[in-house]
Structure formats: C-alpha cells, structure tokens
C-alpha positions in Angstrom: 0.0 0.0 0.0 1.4 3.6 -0.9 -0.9 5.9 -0.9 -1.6 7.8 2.6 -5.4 7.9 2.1 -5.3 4.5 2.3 -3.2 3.8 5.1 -4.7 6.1 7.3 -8.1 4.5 6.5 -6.8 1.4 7.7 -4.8 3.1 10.4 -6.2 6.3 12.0 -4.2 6.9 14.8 -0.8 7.2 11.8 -2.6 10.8 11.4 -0.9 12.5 14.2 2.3 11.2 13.0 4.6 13.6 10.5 4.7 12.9 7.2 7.8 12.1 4.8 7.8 12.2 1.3 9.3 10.3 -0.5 10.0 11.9 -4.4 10.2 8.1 -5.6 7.7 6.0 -3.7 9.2 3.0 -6.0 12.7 3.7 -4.4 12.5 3.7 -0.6 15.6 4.3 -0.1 16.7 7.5 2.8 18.9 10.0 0.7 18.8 13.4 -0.5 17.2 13.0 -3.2 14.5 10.8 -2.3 13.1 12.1 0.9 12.0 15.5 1.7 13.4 15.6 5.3 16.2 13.6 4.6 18.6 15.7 7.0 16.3 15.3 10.0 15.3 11.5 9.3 19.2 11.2 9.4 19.5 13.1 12.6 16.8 10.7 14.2 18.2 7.4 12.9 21.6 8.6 14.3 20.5 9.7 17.7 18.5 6.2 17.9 22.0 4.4 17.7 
C-alpha cells in the first residue's frame, strides 16, 4: 500500500504522525534525493544508535 489515504483509513491513529515524502515512492531508499526531510530522518536514525 502507498498511498496515505489508504493507510490512514486502515490506520487512523498514523494521522498525528509527520509525514515524509518520499520523491520516488518505488525507491525507498533514505537519501537526499528521495526524501523531503532527509537531514532530519538522518539526525533521528543517528541519535536512535
């Protein structure tokens, strides 16, 4: 499933959660030039570890 509509139909409570973006849902890979908030998905994952 890709599309948001759909997940949050399925899922309601994913509507207070942010939303990223990603410019190539087909790719789903975290870079630059895929996600729209790549610099602070980057800073999450890295104060995670």
């Amino acid at each position: 499933m890709r599309h948001k509509k759909g997940w949050l139909e399925r899922v309601p409570e994913l509507g207070d959660y942010p939303v990223h973006i990603l410019r190539n849902p087909q790719n789903p890979a975290i870079s630059p030039g895929n996600l729209d908030r790549y610099g602070q998905i980057r800073d999450l994952i890295r104060a995670y570890k």
